[in-house]
MDTraj code that builds the backbone (N, CA, C; nanometers):
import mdtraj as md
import numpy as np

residues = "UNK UNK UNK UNK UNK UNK UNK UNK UNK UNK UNK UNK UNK UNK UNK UNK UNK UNK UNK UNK UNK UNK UNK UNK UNK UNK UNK UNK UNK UNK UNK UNK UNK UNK UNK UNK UNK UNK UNK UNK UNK UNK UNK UNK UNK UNK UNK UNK UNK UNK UNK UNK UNK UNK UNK UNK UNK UNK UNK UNK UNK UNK UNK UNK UNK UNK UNK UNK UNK UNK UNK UNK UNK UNK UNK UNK UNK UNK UNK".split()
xyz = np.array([
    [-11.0402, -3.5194, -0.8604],
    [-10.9699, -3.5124, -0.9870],
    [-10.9981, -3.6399, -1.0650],
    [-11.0334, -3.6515, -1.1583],
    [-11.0266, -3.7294, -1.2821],
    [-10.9514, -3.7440, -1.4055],
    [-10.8768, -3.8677, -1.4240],
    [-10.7399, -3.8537, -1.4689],
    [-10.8203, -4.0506, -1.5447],
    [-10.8218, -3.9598, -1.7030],
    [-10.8107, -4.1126, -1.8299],
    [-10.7051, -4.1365, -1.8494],
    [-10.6574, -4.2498, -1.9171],
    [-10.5818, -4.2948, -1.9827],
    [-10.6578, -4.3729, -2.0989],
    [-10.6172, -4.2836, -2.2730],
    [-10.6906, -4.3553, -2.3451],
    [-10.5995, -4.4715, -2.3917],
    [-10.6474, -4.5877, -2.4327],
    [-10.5763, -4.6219, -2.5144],
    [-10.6203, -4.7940, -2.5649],
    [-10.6274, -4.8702, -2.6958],
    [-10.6646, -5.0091, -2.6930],
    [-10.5997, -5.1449, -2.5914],
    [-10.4793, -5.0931, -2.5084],
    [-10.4445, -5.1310, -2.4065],
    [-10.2850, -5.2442, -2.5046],
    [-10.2033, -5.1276, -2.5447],
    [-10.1093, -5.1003, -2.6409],
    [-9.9832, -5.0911, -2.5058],
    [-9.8771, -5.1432, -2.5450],
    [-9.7554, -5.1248, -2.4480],
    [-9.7412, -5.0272, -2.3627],
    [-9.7398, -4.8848, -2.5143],
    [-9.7505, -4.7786, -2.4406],
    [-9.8513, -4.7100, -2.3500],
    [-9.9484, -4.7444, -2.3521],
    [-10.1237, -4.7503, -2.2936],
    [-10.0710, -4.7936, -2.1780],
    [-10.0056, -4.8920, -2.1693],
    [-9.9971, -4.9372, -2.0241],
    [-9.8977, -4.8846, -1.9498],
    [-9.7908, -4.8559, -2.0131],
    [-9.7017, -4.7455, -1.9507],
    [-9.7316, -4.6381, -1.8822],
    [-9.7924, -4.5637, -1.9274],
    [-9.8859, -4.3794, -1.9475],
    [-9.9744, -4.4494, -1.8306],
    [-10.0802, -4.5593, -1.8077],
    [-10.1424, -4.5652, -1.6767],
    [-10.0224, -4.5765, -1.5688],
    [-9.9218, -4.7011, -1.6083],
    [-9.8621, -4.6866, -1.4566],
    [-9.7612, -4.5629, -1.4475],
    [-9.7282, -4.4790, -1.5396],
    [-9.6312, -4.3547, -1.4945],
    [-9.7479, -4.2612, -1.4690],
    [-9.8626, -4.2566, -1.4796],
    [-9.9765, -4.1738, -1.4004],
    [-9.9796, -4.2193, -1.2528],
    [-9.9641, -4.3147, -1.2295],
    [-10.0041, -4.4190, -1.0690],
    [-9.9007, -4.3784, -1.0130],
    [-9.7576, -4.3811, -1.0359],
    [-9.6553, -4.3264, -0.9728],
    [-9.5981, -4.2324, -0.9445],
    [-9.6245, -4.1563, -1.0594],
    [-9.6482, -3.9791, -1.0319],
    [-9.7335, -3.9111, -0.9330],
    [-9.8565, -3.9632, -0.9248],
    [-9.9335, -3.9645, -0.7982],
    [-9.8993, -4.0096, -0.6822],
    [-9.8670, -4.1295, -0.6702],
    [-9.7895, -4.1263, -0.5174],
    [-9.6779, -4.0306, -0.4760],
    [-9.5864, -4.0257, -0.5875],
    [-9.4712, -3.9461, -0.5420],
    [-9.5343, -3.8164, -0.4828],
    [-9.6644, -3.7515, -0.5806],
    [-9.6391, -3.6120, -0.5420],
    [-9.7916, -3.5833, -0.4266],
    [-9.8110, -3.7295, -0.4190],
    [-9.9166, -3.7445, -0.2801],
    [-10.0650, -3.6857, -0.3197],
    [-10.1203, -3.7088, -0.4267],
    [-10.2184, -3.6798, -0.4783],
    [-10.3038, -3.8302, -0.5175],
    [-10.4499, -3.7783, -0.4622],
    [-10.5542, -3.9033, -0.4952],
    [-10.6303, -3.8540, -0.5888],
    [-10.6335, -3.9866, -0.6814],
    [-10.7195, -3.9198, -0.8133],
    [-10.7946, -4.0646, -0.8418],
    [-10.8943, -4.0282, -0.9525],
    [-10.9587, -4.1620, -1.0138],
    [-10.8525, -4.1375, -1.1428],
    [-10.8374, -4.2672, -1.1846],
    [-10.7731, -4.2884, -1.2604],
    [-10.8227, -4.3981, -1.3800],
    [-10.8811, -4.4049, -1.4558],
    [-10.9806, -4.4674, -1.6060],
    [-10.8721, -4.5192, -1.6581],
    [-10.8718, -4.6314, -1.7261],
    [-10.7980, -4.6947, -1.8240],
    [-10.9678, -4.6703, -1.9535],
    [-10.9369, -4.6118, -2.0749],
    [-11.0190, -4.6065, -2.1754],
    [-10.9714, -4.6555, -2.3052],
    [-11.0667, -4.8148, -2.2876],
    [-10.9961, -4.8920, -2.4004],
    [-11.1043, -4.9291, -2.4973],
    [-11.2425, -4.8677, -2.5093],
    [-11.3577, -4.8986, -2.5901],
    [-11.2711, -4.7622, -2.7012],
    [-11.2802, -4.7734, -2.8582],
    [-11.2778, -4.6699, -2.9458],
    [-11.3662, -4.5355, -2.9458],
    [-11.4424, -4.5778, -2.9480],
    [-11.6041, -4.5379, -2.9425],
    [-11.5886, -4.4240, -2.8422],
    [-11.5739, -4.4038, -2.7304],
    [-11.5207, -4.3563, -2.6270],
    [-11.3632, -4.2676, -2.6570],
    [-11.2790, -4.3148, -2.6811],
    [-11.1430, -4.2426, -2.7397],
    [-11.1525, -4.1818, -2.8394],
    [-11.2762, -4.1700, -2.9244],
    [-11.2790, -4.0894, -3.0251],
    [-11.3322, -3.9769, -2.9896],
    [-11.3888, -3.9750, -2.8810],
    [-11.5028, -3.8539, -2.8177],
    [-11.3584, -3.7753, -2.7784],
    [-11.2704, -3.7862, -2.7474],
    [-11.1786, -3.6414, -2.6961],
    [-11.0716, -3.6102, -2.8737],
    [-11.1509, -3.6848, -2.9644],
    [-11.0572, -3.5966, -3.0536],
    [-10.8661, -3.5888, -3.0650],
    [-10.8349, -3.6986, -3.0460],
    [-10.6762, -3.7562, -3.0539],
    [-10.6730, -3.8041, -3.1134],
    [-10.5207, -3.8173, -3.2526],
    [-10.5261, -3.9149, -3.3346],
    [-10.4483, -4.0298, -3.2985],
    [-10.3372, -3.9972, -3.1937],
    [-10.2780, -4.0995, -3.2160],
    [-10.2947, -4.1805, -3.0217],
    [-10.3127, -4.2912, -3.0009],
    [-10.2695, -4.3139, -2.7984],
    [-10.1328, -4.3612, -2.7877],
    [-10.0944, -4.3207, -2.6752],
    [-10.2376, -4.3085, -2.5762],
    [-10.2386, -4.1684, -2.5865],
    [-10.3077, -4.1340, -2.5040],
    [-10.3780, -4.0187, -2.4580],
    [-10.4067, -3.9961, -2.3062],
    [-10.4148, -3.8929, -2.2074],
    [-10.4026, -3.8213, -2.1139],
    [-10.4707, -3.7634, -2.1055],
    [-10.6124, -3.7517, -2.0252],
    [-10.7077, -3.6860, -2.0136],
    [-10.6980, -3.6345, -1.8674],
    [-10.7057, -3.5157, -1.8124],
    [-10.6974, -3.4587, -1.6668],
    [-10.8705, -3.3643, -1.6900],
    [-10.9122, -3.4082, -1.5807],
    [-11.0333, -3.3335, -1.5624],
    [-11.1108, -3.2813, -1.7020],
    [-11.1015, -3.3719, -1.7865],
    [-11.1793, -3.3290, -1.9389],
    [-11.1281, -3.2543, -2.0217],
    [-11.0160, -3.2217, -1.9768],
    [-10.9276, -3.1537, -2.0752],
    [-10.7628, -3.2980, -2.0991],
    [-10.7423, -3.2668, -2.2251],
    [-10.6804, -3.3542, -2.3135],
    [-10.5506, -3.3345, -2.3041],
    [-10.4239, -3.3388, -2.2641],
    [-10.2743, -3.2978, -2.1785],
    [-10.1974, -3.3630, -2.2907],
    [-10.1930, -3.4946, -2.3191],
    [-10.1145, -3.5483, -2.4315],
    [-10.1610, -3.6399, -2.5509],
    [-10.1242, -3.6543, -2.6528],
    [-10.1600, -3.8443, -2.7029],
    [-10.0352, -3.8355, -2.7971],
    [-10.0510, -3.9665, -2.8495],
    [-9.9604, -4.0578, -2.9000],
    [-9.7620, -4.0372, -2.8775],
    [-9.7811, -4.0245, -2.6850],
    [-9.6369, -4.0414, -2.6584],
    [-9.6711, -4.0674, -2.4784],
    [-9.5690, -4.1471, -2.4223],
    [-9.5629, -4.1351, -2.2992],
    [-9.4986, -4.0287, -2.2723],
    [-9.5541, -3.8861, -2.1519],
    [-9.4897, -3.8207, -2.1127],
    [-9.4055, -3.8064, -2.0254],
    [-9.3005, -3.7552, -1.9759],
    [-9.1986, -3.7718, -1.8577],
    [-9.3224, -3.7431, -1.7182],
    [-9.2632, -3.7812, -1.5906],
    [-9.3064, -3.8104, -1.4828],
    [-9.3354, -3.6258, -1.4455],
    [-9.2291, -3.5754, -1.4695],
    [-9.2231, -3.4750, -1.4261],
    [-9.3568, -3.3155, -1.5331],
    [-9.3839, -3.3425, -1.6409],
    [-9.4603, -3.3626, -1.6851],
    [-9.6157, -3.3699, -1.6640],
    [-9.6037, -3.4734, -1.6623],
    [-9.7113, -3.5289, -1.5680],
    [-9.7696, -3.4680, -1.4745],
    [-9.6640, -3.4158, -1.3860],
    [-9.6762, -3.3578, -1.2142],
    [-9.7379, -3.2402, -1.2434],
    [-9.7087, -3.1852, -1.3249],
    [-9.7438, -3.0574, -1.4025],
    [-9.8438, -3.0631, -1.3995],
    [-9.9071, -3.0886, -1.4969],
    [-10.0621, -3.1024, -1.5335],
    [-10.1505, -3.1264, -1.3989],
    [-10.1208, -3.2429, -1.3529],
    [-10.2218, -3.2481, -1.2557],
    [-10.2054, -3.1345, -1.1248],
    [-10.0652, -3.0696, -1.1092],
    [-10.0953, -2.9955, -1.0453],
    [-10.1913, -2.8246, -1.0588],
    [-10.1414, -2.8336, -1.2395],
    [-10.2480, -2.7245, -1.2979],
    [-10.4082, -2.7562, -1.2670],
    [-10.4473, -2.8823, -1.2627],
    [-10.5746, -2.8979, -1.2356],
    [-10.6355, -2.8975, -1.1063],
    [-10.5508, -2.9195, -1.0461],
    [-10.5879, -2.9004, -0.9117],
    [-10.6573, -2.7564, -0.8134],
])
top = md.Topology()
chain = top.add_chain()
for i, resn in enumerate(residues, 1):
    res = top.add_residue(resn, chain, resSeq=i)
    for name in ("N", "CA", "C"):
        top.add_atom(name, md.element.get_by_symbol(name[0]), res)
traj = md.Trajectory(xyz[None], top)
């Protein structure tokens, strides 16, 4: 599984990586996990606002941290 986090590395940017990191332990899942802080790169998935939430190349949220539970969601859809 492959799991971005876009963002210029913004409060919330850093939030959205570590409530990704902890959501994963809780629900016992190993993933790569990207911090994406070049523009250039964050413009390629088409979000206006970060961060942003990328699961396996498909695009889950941007411009809000989502709840944990949330979260669990998605990556378990990708799985």
């Amino acid at each position: 599984m492959d799991i971005k986090v876009l963002g210029p590395g913004c409060k919330k940017c850093k939030e959205l990586e570590s409530e990704v990191k902890k959501t994963l332990s809780e629900i016992g899942v190993e993933a790569d996990v990207e911090k994406v802080e070049e523009m250039n790169k964050i413009m390629q998935y088409s979000i206006l606002m970060t961060p942003g939430l990328v699961i396996n190349g498909k695009v889950k949220v941007s411009g809000r941290v989502p709840s944990r539970k949330d979260i669990a969601k998605w990556i378990q859809e990708e799985m």
